[in-house]
C-alpha positions in Angstrom: 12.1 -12.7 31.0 8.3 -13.0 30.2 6.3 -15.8 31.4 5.6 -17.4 27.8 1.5 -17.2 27.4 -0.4 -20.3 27.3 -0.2 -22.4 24.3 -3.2 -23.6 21.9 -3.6 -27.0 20.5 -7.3 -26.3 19.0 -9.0 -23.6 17.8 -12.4 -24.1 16.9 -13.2 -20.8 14.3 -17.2 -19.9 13.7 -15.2 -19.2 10.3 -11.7 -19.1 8.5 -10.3 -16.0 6.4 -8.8 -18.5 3.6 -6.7 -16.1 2.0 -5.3 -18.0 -0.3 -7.9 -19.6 -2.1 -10.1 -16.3 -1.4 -12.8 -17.9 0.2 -14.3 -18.1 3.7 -14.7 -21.3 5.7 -17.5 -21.7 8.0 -17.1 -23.7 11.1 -13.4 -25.1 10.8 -10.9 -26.5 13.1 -7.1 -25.2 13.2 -4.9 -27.7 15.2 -1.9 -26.3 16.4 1.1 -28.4 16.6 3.9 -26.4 18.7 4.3 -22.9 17.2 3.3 -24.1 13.7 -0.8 -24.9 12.0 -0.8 -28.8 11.5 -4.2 -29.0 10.0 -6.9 -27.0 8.7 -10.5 -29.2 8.8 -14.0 -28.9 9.6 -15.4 -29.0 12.8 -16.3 -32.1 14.4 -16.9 -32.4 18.1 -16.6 -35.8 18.3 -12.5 -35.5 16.8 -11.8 -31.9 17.9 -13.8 -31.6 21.1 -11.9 -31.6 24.2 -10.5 -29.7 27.2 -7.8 -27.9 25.7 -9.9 -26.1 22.5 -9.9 -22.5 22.2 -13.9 -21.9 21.2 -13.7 -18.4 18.7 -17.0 -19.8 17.4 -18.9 -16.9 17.2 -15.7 -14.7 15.7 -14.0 -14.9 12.3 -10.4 -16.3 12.5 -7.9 -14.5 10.0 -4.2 -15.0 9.4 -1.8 -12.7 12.1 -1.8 -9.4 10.3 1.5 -8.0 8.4 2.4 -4.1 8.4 5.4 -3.4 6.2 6.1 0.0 7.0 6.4 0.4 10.6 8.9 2.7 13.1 8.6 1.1 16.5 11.5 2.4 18.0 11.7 6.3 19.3 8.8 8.4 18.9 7.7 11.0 16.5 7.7 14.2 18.5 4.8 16.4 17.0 6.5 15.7 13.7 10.2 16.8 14.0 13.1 14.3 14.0 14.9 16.1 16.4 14.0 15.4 19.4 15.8 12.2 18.9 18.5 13.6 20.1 17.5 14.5 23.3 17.2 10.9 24.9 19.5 7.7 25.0 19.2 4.8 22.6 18.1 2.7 25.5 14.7 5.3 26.0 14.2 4.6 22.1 14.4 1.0 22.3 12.2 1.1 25.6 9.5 3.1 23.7 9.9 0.6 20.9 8.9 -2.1 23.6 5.9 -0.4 24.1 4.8 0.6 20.5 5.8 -3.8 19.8 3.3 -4.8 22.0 0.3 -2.6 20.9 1.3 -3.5 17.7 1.3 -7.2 18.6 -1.9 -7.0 20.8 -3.9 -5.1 17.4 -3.2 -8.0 15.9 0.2 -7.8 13.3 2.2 -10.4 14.2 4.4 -9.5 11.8 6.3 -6.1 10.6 8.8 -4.6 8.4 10.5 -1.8 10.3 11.7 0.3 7.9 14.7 2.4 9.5 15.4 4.0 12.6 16.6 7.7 13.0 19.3 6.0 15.2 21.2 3.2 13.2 20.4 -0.5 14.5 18.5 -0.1 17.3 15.3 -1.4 15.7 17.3 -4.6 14.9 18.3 -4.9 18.7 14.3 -4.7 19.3 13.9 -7.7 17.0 16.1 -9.8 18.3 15.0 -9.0 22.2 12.0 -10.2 20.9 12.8 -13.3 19.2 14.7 -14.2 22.4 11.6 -13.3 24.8 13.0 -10.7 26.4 9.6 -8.4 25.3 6.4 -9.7 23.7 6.0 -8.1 19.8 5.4 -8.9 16.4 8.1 -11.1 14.3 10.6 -8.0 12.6 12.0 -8.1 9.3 14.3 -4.9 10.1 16.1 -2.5 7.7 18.6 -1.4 10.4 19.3 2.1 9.0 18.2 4.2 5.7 20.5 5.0 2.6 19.8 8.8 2.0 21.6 11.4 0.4 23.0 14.2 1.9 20.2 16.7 3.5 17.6 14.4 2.0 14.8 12.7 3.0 15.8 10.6 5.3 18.3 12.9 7.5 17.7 14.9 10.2 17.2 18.3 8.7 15.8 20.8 10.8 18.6 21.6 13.1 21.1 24.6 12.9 24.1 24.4 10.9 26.4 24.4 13.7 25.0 20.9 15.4 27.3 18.3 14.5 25.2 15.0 14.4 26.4 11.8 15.8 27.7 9.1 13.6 25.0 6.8 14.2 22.2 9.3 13.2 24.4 9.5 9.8 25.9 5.8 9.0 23.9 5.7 6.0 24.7 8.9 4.1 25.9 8.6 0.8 26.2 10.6 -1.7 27.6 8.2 -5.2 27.0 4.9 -6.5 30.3 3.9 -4.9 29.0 5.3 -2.0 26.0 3.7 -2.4 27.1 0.7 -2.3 29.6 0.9 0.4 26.7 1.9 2.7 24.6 -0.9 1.5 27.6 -3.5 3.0 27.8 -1.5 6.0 24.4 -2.0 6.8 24.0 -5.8 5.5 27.1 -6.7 7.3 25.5 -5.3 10.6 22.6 -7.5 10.7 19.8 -5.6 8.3 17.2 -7.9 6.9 16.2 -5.3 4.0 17.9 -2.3 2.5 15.8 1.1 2.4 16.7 3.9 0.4 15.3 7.4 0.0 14.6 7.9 -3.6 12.7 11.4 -3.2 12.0 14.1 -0.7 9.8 13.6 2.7 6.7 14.8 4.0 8.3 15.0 7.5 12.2 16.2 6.6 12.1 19.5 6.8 13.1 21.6 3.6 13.4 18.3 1.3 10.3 18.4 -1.4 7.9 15.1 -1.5 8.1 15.0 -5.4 11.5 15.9 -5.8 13.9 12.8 -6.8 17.4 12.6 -4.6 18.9 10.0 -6.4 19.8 8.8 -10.1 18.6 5.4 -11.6 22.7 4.3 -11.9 23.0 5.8 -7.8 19.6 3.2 -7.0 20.8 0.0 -9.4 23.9 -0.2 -7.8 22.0 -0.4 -4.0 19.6 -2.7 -5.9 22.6 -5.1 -6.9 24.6 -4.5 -3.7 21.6 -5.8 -1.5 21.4 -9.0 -4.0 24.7 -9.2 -3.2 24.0 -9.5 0.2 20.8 -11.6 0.0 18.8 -8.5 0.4 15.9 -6.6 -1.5 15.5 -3.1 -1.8 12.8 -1.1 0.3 12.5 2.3 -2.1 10.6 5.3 -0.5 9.2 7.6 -3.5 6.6 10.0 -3.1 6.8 11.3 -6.7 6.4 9.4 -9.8 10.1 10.4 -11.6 11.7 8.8 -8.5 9.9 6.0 -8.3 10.1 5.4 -12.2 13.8 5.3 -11.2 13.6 3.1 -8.4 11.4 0.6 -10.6 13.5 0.7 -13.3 16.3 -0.3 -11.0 14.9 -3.2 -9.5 13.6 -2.4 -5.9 11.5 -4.4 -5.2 8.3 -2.2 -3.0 7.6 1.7 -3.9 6.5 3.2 -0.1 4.1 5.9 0.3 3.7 6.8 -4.2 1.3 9.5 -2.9 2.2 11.6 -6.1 2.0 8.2 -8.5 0.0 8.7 -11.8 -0.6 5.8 -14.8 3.2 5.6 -16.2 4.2 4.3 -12.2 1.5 2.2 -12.2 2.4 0.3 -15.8 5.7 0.5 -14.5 5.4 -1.4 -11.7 2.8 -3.8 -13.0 6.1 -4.5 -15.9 8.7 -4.9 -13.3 6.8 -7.1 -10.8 7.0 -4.1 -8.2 4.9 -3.9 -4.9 3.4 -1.0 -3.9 2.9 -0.4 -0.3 0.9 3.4 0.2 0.5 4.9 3.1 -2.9 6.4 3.4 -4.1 6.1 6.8 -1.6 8.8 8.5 -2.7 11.1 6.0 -6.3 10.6 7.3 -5.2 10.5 10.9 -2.7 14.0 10.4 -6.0 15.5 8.9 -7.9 15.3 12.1 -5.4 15.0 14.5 -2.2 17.0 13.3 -3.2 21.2 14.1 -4.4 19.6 17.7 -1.0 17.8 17.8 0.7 20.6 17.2 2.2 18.9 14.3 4.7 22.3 12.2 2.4 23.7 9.9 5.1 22.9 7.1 4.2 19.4 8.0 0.6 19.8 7.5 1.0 21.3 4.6 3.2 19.0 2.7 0.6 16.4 3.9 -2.4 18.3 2.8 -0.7 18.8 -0.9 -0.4 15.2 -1.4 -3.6 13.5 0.7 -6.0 13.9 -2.1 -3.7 12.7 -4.8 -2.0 9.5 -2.5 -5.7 8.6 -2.4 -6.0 8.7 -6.4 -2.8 6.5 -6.9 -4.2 3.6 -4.7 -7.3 4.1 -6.6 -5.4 4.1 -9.7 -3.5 1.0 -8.5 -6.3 -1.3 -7.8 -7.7 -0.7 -10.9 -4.7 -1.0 -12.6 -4.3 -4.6 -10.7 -1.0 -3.2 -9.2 0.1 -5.6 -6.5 -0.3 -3.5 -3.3 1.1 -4.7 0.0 -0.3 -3.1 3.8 1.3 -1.1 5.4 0.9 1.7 7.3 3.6 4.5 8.2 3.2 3.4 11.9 4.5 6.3 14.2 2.7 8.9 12.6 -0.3 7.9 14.0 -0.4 6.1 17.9 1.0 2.4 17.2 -1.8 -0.1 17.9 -4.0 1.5 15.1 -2.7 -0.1 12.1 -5.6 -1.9 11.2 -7.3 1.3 10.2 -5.6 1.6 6.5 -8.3 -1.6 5.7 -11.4 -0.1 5.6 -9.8 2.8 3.0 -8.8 -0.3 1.1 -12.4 -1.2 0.6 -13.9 2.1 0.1 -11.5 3.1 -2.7 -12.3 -0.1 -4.6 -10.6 -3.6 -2.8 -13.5 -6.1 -1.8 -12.9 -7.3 2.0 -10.9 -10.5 0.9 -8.9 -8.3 -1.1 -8.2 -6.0 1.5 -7.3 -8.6 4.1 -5.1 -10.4 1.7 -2.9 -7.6 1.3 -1.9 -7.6 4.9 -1.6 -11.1 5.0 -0.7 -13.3 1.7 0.5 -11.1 -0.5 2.6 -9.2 2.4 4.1 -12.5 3.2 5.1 -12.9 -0.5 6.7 -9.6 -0.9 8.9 -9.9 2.0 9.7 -13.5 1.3 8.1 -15.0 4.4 5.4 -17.3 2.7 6.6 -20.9 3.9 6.0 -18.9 7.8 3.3 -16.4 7.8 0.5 -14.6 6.1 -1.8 -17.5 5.8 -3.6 -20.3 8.0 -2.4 -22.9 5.9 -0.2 -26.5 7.6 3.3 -25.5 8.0 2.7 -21.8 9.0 3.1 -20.4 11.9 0.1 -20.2 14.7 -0.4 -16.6 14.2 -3.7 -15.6 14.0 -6.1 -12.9 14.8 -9.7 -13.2 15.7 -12.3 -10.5 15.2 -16.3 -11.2 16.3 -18.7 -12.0 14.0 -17.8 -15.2 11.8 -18.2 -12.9 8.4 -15.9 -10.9 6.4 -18.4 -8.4 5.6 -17.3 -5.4 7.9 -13.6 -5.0 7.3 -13.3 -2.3 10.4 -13.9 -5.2 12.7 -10.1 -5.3 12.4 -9.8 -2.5 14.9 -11.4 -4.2 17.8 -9.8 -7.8 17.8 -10.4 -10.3 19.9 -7.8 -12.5 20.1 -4.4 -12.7 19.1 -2.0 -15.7 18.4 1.7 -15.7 18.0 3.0 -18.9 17.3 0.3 -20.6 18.7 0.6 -19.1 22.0 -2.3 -16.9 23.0 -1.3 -13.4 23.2 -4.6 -11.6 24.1 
């Protein structure tokens, strides 16, 4: 068991990231009340001064980050699922360990882990962590995908002869009916969200990005099993016919839309639909992936679609889309996430913007509001300091300070 960190009661902030009302407060006062925030006020030495204040006041204070598309558990082995089979569950949750705490200590507090290649082990991570047996961020988990058969999100690339294990294929279906019978499967076994493959992947080898694997009537009836269930629907869609499909069927976040155009965009601003891109992997595969020795089908598939994923954000922040972080976290080395926020910015988001869609309006898509993505009373503790008490250099993100987690200090 970890020795729980030492716990805050106030934080005196050279300024507060008020994501909600968009503005920035200088010289404020967060008093901490257990693991929640039970006041927001300014400064006064004479009320808050004391020995047990946490002075950030030379740094900006921001709500703990959200990323909602993470994989901590396993490792992405120069961009082939396969070598998944080669060690136990218990290495994959182990490296999952590791890649939670860099996550934590970058600053995101809070993730959506969007499916493991082995079925449930990133919901045994989350709840080792919730009972502080290892330090991470607070999971909202998705347990295993829903993908049809050879598609994007099954392990393609070994011979025909390999017989995979149930667990790498719990979640194939290949029917409505079998849709939703995989949907209960999954909710029944502890899944906090459903996630369904709605197109090819950039990383499943043979399946095409653009390509939809599933009908509208095969992604309404996941849609209405997960309600069912008291779950929402996590869609990945690279190409704009799939995700048409998924929006018209009432998922509730497109991932990646690196091949969206205008019709996705209206379609998603009519349905309500968050869209969560993935930009910064494409960036990082760029420099990194021929030196990673990343399969050149790979970096291909990634090159095809970099230029246009960057168009669609474009596209959606003019467009007034709601766009939630996150950031495809394995590609790249966990720990990083917080590099997807300066793209934000320089394709059109101002700062606040930016920072609000890893913190408020993540926390409203996932349905976490009342407990995290804001520094408001009643919230959890979880905050993230960066130096400089400004919001004018958004890639200050990468180098935090400090780091909160229900008002115990983390880093």
């Amino acid at each position: 068991m970890n020795t729980p960190p030492s716990t805050i009661r106030t934080i005196r902030a050279g300024a507060v990231a008020d994501v909600l009302t968009g503005e920035v407060l200088a010289d404020h006062a967060i008093i901490v009340d257990g693991e929640r925030i039970a006041a927001v006020e300014p400064w006064s030495a004479s009320k808050h001064g004391g020995a047990d204040v946490l002075d950030l006041s030379e740094h900006l204070v921001a709500p703990g980050l959200i990323d909602l598309h993470t994989h901590l558990v396993g490792e992405l082995d120069h961009g082939s699922y396969s070598p998944y089979l080669t060690g136990s569950a218990a290495r994959d949750v182990l490296l999952g360990v590791r890649h939670a705490s860099a996550t934590l200590r970058a600053g995101f507090t809070t993730v959506r882990d969007v499916g493991s290649f082995r079925a449930f082990t990133d919901c045994d991570l989350r709840d080792a962590i919730d009972s502080g047996i290892c330090e991470g961020p607070r999971m909202v988990c998705a347990g295993a995908y829903v993908t049809c058969s050879s598609g994007g999100g099954e392990i393609t690339d070994l011979a025909l002869d390999i017989e995979l294990p149930r667990a790498y294929r719990f979640w194939v279906a290949d029917s409505a009916d079998e849709v939703r019978s995989t949907v209960r499967r999954i909710a029944h076994r502890g899944a906090d969200v459903i996630k369904i493959i709605a197109t090819g992947a950039v990383y499943a080898t043979g399946t095409i990005p653009g390509a939809p694997e599933y009908s509208e009537a095969e992604l309404r009836a996941c849609v209405e099993e997960a309600a069912l269930n008291g779950l929402y629907v996590a869609a990945h869609a690279h190409g704009e016919e799939g995700a048409l499909r998924a929006i018209r069927a009432g998922v509730r976040t497109i991932e990646h839309g690196t091949l969206l155009g205008e019709a996705a965009m209206s379609a998603m601003l009519d349905h309500g639909t968050y869209y969560v891109p993935t930009t910064y992997l494409l960036r990082w595969l760029e420099d990194h992936g021929a030196r990673e020795d990343y399969p050149s089908g790979v970096r291909e598939k990634t090159a095809a679609v970099g230029e246009s994923a960057r168009t669609a954000v474009r596209l959606a922040i003019e467009a007034g889309v709601r766009i939630a972080y996150g950031t495809d976290a394995i590609v790249f080395p966990h720990g990083r996430n917080a590099g997807q926020l300066e793209e934000f910015v320089e394709w059109g988001m101002t700062p606040m913007q930016a920072l609000q869609s890893a913190t408020s309006v993540a926390a409203e898509c996932i349905g976490r509001s009342e407990d995290v993505g804001a520094i408001a009373p009643g919230r959890y503790a979880d905050l993230v300091a960066v130096r400089g008490a400004h919001l004018d250099e958004i890639g200050r993100f990468m180098y935090v300070s400090a780091v909160l987690k229900g008002g115990a200090l983390v880093v």
